[in-house]
OpenMM code with the backbone's topology and positions (N, CA, C; nanometers):
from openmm import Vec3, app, unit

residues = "UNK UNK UNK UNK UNK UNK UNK UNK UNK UNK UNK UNK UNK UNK UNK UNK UNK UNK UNK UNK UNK UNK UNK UNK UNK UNK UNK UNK UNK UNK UNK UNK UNK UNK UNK UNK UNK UNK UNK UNK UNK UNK UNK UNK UNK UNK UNK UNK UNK UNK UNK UNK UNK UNK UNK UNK UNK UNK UNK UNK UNK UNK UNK UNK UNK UNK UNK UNK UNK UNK UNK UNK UNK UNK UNK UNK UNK".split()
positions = [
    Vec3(9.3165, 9.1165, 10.5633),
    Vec3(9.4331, 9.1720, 10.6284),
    Vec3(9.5004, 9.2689, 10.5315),
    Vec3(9.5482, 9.3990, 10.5503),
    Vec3(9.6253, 9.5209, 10.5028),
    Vec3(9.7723, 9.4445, 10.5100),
    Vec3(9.8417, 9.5184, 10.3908),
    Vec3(9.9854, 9.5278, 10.4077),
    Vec3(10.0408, 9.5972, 10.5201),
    Vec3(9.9673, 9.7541, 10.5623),
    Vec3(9.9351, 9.7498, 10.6672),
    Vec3(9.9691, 9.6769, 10.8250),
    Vec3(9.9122, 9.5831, 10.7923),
    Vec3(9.9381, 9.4528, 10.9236),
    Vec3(9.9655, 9.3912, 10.9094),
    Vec3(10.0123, 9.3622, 10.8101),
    Vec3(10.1396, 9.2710, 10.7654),
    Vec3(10.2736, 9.2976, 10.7855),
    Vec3(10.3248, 9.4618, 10.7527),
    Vec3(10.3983, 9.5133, 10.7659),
    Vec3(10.4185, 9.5131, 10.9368),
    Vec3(10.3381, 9.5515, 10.9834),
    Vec3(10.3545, 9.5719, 11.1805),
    Vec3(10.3754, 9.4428, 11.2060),
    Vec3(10.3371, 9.3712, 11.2071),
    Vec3(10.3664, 9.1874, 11.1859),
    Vec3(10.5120, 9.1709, 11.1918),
    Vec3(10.5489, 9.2490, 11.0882),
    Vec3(10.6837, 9.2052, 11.0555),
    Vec3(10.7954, 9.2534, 11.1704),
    Vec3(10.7803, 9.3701, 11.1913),
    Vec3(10.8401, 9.4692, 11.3171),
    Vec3(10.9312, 9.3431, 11.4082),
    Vec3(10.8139, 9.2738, 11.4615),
    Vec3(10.8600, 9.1389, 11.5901),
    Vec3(10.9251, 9.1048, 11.5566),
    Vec3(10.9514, 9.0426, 11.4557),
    Vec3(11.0075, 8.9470, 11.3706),
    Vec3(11.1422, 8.9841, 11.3461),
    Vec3(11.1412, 9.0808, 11.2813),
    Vec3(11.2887, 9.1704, 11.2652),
    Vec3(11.3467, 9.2096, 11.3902),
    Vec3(11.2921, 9.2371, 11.4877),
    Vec3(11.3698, 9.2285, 11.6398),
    Vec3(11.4141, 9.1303, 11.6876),
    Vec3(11.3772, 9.0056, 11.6688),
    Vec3(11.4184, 8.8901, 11.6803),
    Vec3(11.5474, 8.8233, 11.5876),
    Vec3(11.5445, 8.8507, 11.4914),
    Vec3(11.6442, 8.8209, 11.4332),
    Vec3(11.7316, 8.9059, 11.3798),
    Vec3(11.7159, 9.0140, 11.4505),
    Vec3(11.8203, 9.1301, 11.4237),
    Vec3(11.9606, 9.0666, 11.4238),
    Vec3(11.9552, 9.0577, 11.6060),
    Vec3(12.1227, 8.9711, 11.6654),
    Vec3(12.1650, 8.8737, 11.5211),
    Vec3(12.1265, 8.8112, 11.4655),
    Vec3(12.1726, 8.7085, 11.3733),
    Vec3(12.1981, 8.7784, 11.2462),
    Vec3(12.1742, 8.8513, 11.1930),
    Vec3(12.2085, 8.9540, 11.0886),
    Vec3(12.3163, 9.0071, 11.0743),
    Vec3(12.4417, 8.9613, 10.9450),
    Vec3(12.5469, 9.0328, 10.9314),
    Vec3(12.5921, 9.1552, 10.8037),
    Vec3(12.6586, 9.1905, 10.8233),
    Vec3(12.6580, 9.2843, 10.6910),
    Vec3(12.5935, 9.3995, 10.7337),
    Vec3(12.5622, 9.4810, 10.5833),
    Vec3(12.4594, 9.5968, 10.6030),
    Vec3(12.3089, 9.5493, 10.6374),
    Vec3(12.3063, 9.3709, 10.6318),
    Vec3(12.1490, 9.3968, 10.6581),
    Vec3(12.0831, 9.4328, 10.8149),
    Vec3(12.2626, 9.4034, 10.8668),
    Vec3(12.2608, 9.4184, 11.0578),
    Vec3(12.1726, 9.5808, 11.0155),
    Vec3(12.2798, 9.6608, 10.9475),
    Vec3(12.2248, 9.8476, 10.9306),
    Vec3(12.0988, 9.8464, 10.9276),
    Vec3(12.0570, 9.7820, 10.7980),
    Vec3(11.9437, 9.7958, 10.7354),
    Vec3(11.7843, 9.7675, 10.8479),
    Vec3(11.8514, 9.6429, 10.8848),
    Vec3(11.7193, 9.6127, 11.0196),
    Vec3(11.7017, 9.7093, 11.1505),
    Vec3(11.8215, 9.7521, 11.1688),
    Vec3(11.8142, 9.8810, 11.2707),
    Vec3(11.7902, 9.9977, 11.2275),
    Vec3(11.7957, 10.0496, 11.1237),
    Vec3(11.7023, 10.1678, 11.0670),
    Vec3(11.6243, 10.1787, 11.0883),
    Vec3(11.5716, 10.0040, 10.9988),
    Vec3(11.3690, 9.9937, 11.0286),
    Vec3(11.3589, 10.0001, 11.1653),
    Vec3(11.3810, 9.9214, 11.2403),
    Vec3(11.3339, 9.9276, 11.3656),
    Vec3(11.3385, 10.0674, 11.4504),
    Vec3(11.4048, 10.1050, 11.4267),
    Vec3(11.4105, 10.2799, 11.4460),
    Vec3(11.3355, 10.3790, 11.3979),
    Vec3(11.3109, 10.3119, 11.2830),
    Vec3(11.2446, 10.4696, 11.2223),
    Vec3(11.0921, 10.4192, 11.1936),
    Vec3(11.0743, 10.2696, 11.0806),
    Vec3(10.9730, 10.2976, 11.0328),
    Vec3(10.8714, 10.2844, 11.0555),
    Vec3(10.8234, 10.2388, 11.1912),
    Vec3(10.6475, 10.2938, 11.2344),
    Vec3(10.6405, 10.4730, 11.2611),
    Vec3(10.7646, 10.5102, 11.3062),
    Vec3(10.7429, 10.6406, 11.3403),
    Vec3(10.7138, 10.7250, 11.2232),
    Vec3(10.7618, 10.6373, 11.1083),
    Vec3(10.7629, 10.7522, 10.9521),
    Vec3(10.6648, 10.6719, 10.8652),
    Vec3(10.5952, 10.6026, 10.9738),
    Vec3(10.4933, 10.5405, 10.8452),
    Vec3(10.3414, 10.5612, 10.9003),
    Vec3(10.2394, 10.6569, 10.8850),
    Vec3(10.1411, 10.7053, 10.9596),
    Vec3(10.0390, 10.5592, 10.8836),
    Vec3(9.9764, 10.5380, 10.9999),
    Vec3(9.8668, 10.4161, 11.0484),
    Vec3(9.7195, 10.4509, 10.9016),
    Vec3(9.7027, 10.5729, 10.8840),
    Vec3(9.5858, 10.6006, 10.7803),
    Vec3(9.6310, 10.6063, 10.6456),
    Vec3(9.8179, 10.6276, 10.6119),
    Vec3(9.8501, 10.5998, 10.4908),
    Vec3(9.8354, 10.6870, 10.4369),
    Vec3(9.8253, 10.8692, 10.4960),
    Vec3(9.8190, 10.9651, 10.4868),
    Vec3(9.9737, 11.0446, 10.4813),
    Vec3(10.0256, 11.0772, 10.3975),
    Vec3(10.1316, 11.1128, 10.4654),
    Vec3(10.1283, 11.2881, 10.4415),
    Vec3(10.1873, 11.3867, 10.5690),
    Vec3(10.2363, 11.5591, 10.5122),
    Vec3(10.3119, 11.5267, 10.4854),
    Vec3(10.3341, 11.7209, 10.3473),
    Vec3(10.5021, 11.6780, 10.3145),
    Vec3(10.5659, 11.6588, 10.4065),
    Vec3(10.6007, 11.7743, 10.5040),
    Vec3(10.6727, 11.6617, 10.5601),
    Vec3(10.7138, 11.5307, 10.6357),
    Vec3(10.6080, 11.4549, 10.6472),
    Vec3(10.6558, 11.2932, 10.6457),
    Vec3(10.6708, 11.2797, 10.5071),
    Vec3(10.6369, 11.3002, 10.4150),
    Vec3(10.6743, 11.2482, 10.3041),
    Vec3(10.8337, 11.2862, 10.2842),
    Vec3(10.8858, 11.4093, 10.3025),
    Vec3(11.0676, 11.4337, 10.2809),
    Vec3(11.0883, 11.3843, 10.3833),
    Vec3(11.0662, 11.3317, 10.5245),
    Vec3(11.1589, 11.2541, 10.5932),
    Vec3(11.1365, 11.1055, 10.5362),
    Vec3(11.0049, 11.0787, 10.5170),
    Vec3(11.0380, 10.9457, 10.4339),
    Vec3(11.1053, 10.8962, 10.3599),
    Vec3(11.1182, 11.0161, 10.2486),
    Vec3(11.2190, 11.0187, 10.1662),
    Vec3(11.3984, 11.0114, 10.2240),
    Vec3(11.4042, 11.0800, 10.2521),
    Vec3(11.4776, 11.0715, 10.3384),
    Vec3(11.5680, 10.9096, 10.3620),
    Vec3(11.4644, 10.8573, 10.4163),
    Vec3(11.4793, 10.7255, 10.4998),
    Vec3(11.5107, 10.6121, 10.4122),
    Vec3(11.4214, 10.6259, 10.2913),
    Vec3(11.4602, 10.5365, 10.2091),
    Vec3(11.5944, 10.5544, 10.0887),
    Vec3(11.6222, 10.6464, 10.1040),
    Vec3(11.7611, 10.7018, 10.0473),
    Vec3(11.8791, 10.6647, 10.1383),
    Vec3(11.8083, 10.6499, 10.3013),
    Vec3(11.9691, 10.6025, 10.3458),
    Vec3(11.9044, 10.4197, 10.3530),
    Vec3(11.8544, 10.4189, 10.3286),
    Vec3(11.8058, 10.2558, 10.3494),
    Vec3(11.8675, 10.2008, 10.2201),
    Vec3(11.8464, 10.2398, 10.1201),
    Vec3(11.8916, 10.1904, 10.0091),
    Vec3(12.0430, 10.1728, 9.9822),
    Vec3(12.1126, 10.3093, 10.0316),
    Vec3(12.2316, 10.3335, 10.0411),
    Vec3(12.3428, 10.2729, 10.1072),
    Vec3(12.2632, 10.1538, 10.2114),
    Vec3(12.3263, 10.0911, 10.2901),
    Vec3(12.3808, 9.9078, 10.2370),
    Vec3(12.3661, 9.9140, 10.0755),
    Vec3(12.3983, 9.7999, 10.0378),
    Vec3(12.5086, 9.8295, 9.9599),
    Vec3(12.6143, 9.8183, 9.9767),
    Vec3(12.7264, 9.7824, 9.9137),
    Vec3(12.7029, 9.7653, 9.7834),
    Vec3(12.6700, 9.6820, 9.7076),
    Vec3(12.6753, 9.6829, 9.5319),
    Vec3(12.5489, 9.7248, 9.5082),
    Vec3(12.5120, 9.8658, 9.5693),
    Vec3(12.4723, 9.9616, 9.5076),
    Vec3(12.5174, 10.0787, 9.4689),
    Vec3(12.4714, 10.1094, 9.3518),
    Vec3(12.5442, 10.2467, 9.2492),
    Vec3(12.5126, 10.3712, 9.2843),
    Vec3(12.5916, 10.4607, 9.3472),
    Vec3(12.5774, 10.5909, 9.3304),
    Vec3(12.4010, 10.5719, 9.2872),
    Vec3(12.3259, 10.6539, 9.4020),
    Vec3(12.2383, 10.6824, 9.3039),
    Vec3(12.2281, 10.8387, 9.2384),
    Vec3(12.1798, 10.8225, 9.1173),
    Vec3(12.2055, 10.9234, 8.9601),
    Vec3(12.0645, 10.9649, 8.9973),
    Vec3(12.0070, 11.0924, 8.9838),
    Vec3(11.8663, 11.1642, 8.9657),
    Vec3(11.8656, 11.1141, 8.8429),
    Vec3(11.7039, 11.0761, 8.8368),
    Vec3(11.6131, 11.0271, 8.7280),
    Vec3(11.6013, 11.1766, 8.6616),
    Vec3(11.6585, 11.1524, 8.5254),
    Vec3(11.6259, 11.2429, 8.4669),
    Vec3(11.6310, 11.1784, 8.3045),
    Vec3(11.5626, 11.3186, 8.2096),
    Vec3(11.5123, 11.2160, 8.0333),
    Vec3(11.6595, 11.1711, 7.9975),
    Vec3(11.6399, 11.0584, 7.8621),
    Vec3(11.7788, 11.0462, 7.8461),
    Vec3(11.8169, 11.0390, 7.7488),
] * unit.nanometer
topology = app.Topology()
chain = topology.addChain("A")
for resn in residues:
    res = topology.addResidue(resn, chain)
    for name in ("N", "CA", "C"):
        topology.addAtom(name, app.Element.getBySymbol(name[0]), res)
């Protein structure tokens, strides 16, 4: 079995227990369920652009937790 189908596996699962979800993880599960089969191609191939909307996606996914920091561009230090 692929992560792959593990991951699609999971999809159900998170629809189901969406309703019970408080906080940002209520946000966080309705993102996924919104976005990420559509931004996640089946061969694991991605164009740029799925790759900048991916990007994208996981920048507001991340962004949606509260005691998280500003995120800072990786840069030398």
């Amino acid at each position: 079995m692929s992560i792959q189908d593990l991951t699609l596996r999971a999809v159900p699962v998170l629809e189901q227990v969406r309703p019970y979800l408080k906080t940002y993880k209520a946000k966080r599960a309705q993102l996924i369920l919104r976005s990420y089969i559509r931004l996640t191609p089946r061969n694991g191939k991605y164009t740029q652009a799925q790759l900048k909307e991916r990007d994208i996606f996981i920048e507001k996914f991340l962004r949606l937790n509260p005691r998280r920091q500003t995120l800072a561009p990786a840069g030398p230090d």
